[in-house]
C-alpha positions as CSV (number, residue, x, y, z in Angstrom):
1,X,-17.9,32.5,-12.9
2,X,-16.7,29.7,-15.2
3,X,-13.2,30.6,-15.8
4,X,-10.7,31.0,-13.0
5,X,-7.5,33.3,-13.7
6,X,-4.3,31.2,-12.3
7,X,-0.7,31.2,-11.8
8,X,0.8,28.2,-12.9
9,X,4.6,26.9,-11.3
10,X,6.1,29.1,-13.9
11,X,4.4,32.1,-12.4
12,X,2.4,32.7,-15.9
13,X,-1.7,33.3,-15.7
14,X,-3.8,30.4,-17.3
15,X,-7.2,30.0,-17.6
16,X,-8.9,27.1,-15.3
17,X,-12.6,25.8,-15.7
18,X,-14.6,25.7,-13.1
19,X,-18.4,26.0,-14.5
20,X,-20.0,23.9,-16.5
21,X,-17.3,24.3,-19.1
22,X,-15.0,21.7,-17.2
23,X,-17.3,18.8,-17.5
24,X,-16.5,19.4,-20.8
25,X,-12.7,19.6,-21.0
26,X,-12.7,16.3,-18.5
27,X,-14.1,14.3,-21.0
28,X,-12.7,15.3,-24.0
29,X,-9.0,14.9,-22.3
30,X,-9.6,12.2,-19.9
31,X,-12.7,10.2,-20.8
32,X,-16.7,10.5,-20.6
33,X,-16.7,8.5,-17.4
34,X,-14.4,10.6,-15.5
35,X,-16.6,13.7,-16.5
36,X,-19.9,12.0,-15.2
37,X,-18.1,11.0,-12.1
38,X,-16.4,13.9,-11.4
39,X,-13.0,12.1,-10.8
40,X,-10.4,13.2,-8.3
41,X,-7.6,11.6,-10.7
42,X,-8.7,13.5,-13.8
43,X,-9.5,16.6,-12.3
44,X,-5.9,16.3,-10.6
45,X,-4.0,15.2,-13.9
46,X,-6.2,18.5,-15.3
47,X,-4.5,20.7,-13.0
48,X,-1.1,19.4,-13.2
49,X,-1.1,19.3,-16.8
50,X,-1.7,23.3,-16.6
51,X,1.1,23.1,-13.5
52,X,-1.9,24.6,-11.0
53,X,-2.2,23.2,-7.7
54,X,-5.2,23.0,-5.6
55,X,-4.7,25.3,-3.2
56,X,-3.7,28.1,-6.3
57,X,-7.8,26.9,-7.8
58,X,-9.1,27.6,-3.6
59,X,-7.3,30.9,-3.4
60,X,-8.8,31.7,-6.4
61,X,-12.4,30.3,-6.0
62,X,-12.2,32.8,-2.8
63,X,-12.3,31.3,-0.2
64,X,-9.4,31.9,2.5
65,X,-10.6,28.7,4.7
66,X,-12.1,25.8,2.9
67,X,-12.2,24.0,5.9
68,X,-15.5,25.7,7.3
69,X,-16.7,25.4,3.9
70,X,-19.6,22.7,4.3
71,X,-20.1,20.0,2.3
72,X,-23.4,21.2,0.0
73,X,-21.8,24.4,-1.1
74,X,-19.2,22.0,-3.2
75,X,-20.5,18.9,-4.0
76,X,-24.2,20.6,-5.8
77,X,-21.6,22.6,-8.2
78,X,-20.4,20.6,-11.2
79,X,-17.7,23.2,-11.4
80,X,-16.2,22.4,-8.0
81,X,-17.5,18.8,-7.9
82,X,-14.4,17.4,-8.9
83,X,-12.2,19.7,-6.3
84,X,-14.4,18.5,-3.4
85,X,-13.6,14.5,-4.6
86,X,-9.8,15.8,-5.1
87,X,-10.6,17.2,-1.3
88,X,-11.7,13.5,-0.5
89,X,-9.3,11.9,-2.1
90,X,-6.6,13.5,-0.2
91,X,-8.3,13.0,3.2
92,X,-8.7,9.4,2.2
93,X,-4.9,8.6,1.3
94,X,-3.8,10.3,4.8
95,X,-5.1,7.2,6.5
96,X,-4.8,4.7,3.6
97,X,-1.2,5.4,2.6
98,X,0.4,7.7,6.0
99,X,-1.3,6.4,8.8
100,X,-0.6,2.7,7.3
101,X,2.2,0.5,7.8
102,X,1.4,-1.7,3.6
103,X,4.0,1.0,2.6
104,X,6.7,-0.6,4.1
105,X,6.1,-4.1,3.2
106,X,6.6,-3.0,-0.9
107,X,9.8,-3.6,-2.4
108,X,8.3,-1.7,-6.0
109,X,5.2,-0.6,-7.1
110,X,4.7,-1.5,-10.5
111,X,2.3,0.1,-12.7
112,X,0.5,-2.4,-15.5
113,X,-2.2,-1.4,-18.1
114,X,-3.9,-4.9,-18.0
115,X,-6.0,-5.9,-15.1
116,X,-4.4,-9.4,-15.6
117,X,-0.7,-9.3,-15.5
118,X,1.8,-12.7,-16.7
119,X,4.2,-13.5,-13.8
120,X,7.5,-12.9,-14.5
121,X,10.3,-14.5,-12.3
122,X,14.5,-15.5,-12.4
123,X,15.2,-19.0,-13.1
124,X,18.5,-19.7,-11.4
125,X,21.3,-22.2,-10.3
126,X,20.8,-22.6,-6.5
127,X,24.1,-20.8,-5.6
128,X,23.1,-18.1,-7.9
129,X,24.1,-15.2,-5.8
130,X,28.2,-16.3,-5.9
131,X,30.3,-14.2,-7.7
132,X,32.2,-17.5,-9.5
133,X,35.8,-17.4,-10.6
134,X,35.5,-18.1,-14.8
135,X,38.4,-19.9,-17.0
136,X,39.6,-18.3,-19.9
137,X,36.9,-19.0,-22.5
138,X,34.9,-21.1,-20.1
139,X,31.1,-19.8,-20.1
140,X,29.8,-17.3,-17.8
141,X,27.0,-18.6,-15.3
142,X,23.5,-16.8,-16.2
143,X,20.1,-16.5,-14.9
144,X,16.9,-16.5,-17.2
145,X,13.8,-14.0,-16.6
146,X,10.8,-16.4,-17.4
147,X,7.0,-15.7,-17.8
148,X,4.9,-18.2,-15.3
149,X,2.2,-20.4,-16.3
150,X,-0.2,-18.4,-13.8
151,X,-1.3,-14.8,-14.4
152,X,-2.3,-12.2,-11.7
153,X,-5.4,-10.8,-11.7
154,X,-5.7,-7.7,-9.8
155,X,-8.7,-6.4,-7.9
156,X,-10.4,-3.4,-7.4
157,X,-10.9,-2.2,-3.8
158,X,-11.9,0.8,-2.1
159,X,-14.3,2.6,0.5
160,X,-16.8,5.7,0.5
161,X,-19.1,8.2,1.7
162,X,-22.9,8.9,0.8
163,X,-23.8,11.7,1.7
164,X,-27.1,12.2,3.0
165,X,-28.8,16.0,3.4
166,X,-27.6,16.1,6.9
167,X,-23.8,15.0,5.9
168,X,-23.8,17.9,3.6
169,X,-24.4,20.3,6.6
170,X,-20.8,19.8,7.8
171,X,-17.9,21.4,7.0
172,X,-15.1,19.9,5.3
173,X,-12.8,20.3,8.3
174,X,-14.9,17.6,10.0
175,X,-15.0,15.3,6.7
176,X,-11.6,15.1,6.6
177,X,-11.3,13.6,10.5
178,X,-14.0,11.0,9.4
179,X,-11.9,10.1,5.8
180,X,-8.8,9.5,7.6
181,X,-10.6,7.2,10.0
182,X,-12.1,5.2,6.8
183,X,-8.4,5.5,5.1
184,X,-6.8,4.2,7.9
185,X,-9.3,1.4,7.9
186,X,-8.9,0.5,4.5
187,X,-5.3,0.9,4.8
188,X,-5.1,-1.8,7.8
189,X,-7.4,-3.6,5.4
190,X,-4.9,-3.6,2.8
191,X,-2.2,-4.4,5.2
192,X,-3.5,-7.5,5.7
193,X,-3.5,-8.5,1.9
194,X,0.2,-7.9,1.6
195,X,1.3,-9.9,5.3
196,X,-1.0,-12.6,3.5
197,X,1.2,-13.1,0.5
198,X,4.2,-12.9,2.4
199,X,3.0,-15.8,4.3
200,X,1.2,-17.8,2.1
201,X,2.3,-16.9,-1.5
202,X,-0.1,-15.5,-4.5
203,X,-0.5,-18.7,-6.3
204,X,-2.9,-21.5,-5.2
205,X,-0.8,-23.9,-6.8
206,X,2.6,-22.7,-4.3
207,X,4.5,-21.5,-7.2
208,X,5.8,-18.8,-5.0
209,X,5.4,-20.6,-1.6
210,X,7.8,-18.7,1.6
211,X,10.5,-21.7,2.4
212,X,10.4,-22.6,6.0
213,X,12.5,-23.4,8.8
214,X,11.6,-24.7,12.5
215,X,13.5,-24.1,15.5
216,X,15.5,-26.4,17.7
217,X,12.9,-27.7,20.1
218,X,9.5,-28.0,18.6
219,X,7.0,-25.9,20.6
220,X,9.8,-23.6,22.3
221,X,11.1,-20.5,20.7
222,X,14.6,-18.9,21.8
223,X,17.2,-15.9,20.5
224,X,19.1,-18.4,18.8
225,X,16.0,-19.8,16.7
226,X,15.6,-16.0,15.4
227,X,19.0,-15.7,14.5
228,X,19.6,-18.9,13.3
229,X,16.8,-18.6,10.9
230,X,18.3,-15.3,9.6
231,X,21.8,-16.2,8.7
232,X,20.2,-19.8,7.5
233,X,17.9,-17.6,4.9
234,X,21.3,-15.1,4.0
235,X,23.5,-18.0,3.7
236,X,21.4,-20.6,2.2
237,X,18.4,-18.2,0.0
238,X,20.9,-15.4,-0.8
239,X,18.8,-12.4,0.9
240,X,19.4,-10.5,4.4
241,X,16.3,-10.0,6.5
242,X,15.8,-6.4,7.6
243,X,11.9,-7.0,8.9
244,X,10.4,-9.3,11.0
245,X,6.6,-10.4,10.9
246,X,4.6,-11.5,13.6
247,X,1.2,-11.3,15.8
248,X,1.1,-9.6,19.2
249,X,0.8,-12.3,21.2
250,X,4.6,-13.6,19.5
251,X,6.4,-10.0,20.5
252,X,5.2,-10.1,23.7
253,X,6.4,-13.1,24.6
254,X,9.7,-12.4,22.9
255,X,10.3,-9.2,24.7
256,X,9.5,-11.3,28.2
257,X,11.9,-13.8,27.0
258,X,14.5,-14.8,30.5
259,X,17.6,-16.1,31.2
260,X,17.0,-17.5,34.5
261,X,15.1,-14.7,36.5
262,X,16.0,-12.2,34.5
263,X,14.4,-9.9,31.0
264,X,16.4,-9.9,28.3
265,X,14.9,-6.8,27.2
266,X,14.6,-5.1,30.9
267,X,15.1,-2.0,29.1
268,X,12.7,-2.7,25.9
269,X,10.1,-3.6,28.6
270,X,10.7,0.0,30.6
271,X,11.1,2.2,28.0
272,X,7.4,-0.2,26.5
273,X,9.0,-0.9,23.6
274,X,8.7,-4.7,21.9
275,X,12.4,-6.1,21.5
276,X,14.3,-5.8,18.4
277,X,14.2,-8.5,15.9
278,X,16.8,-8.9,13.1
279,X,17.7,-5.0,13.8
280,X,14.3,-3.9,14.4
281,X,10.8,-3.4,15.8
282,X,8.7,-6.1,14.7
283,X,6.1,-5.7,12.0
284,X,2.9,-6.7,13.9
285,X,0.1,-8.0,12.4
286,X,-2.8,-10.4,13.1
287,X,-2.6,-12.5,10.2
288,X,0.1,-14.1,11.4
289,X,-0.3,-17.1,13.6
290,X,0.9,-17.9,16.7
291,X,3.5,-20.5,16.2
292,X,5.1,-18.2,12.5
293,X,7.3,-15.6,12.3
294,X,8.1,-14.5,9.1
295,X,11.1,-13.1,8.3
296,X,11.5,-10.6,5.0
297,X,14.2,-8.7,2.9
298,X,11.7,-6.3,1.8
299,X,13.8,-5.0,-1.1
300,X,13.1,-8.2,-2.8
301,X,10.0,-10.2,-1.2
302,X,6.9,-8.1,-2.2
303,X,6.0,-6.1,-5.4
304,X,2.6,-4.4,-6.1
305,X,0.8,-4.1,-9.4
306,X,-1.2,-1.2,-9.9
307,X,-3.6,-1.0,-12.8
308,X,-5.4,1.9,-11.6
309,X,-3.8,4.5,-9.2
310,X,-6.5,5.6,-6.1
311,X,-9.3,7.7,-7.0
312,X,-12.2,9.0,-5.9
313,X,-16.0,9.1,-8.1
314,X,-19.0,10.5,-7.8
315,X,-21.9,8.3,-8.0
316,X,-25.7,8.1,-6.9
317,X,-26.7,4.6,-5.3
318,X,-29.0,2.5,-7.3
319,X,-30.3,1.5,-4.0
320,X,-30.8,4.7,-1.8
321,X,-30.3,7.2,-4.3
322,X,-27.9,9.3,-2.1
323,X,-25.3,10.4,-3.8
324,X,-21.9,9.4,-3.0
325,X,-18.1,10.0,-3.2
326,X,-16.2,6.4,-3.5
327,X,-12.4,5.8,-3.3
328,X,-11.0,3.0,-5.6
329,X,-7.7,1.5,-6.6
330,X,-7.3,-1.4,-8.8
331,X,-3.9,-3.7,-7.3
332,X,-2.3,-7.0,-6.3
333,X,0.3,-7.9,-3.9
334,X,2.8,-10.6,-5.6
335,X,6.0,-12.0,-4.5
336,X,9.0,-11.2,-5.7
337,X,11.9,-13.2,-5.1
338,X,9.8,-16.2,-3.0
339,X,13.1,-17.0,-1.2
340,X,13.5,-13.0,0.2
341,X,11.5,-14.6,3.1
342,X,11.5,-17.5,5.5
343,X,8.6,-18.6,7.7
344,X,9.8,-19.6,11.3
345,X,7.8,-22.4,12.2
346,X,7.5,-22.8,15.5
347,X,5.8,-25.9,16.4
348,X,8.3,-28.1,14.3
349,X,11.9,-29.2,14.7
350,X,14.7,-28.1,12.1
């Protein structure tokens, strides 16, 4: 069979391929590379374009539980090739994009068609965020959008499978557990890019370098260092913290913080729960060091550029020979608004 009978959104039938003859529609509408790779992202733009979701092409390949499908019985088939990277795909983004925490670190993601993208940022007055009384005729106070010096050039990342004649024994309900494990690790992966530019900018040259405070006794950190640090950034930078950033080693030894013999966060520390900072569980993550804390407005600190949404290919290794499926995204983490977060330095005086 090389033509699957499907009913699209709109409840109308429309003809699917699913034989040889979809190699052939992939590359004429989306490119002779994503027909030789069998990609995930064509195959799903394919569908979409013809409003047909996956499950509507399983249902009608016949098969009531692709789960104890095994692997071989999809991947050999050109026709289904692409379903089984689509298959992939989606067990890859449970850990990469659910089962991580990046998400929440994005203000925007924003889609570019050049792999190196200008830097755009607001050139401002310092007290730019006051809403300033205006004579008659007098001019209004305005901010500039300017284009950096520096350009970002984004990178490709990703993870895979080969699989080997004994992978393709196994049934796709048992792929799926070990994609999520490699998502998840390339999600944590990922993770760490983004707490990276929030600490220590994009730019070599500290274009968009974090400001930083310290606290009031070098080498001590207390409640009022946290909260000073937050109304200094909102009063002094503009932006409201709603995030805090720091290792495990710092939130444990917040949450134990005493006055005299007594918890602070008895309750946190019961219920085993890390205290609140700035109106929230902290953000925890190993790239931070000891002596930082960074606080973030994440609706302004931290865009993405994407310049190619995640995928997954086919491809045979040069090397072994085993084909595999492989699970790319092309990206960069930026700053935004450099001053949507403050570093807390610990180990120096304000």
């Amino acid at each position: 069979m090389t033509i699957l009978k499907v009913k699209n959104r709109a409840g109308k039938p429309v003809d699917i391929e699913s034989g040889s003859g979809l190699t052939r529609v992939l590359e004429k509408d989306y490119g002779s590379k994503a027909a030789a790779t069998a990609s995930s992202e064509a195959y799903k733009r394919y569908l979409s374009d013809n409003g047909v979701m996956m499950k509507d092409v399983v249902r009608a390949l016949g098969y009531e539980d692709i789960g104890k499908i095994n692997v071989r019985e999809l991947l050999d088939n050109d026709g289904t090739k692409p379903l089984f990277n689509a298959i992939v795909e989606d067990g890859l983004r449970m850990g990469f994009e659910r089962q991580s925490n990046w998400n929440r670190l994005v203000a925007s993601t924003i889609p570019s068609d050049q792999l190196s993208q200008q830097w755009y940022y607001l050139q401002h007055e310092d007290d730019w965020y006051d809403l300033r009384d205006i004579g008659q005729g007098a001019p209004i106070p305005t901010s500039t959008i300017q284009i950096g010096d520096n350009s970002i050039k984004m990178h490709k990342r990703g993870r895979g499978l080969e699989w080997t004649d004994e992978a393709k024994r196994a049934n796709i309900d048992m792929v799926r557990l070990w994609l999520q494990k490699l998502g998840l690790n390339l999600g944590r992966q990922y993770e760490s890019v983004a707490v990276d530019r929030l600490l220590n900018g994009y730019f070599p040259s500290g274009d968009d370098s974090a400001p930083t405070i310290g606290v009031e006794t070098a080498g001590t950190l207390t409640l009022g260092d946290i909260f000073y640090a937050a109304k200094y950034q909102e009063q002094e930078k503009g932006f409201s913290p709603n995030m805090s950033i720091m290792n495990l080693n710092t939130a444990y030894q917040v949450t134990n913080m005493r006055e005299g013999d007594q918890y602070l966060y008895r309750e946190e520390l019961k219920d085993g729960r890390f205290a609140d900072v700035v109106n929230g569980q902290p953000f925890i993550s190993n790239q931070v060091p000891d002596d930082r804390i960074i606080l973030v407005d994440t609706n302004f600190a931290l865009v993405r550029y994407e310049g190619k949404g995640f995928g997954v290919e086919s491809e045979r290794s040069a090397k072994t020979q085993v084909e595999g499926s492989y699970g790319t995204e092309i990206s960069e983490f930026v700053p935004f608004e450099p001053d949507a977060r403050m570093v807390l330095t610990v180990d120096a005086a304000r």
